[in-house]
N, C-alpha and C positions, 0 to 999 in steps of 0.2 A: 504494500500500500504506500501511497506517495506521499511525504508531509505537506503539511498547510504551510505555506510562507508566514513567515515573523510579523513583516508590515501589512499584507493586502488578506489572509488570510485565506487566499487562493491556491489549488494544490501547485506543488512543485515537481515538474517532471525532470529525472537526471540531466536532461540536456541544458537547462539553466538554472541549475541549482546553486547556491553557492554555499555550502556549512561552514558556521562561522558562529562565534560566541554560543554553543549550546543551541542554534538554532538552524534554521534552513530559510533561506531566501532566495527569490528570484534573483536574476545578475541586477534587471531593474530598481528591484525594490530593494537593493544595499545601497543604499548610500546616506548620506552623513546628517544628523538631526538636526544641525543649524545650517547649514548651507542648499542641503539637497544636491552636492555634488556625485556621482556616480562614483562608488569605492571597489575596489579588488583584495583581493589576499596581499595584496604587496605594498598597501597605502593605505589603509585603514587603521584605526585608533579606537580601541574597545574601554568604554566606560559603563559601569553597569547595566552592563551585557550588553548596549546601545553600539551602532559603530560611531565613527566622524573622522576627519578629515584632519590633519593636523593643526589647522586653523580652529577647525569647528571645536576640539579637544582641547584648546587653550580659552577660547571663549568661554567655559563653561566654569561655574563655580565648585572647587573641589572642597568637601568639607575637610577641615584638617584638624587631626587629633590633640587637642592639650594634655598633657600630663603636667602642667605646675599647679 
């Protein structure tokens, strides 16, 4: 059986799949949550479980742990 895509929730056939972060997406529907730039296995930047762009991945607010 084929998975549902991540973003469109559309099935996924192997010929444009891409598995990435725990999940399965179209080659389409990978790309970057601030931008909407098209991502691949070789430019993509994973943020809770999210992809983005190395732009898109510096725009975002990372929480950061205090220990004082």
């Amino acid at each position: 059986m084929n998975p549902p895509c991540a973003r469109c929730g559309k099935i996924v056939y192997p010929t444009e799949k891409v598995s990435c972060l725990d999940k399965n997406w179209h080659k389409g529907c990978f790309h970057c949550e601030v931008c909407k730039m098209t991502l691949n296995m070789k430019n993509y930047k994973g943020y809770d479980k999210k992809p983005y762009c190395n732009a898109g991945r510096r725009s975002i607010q990372i929480p950061h742990n205090n220990t004082n």
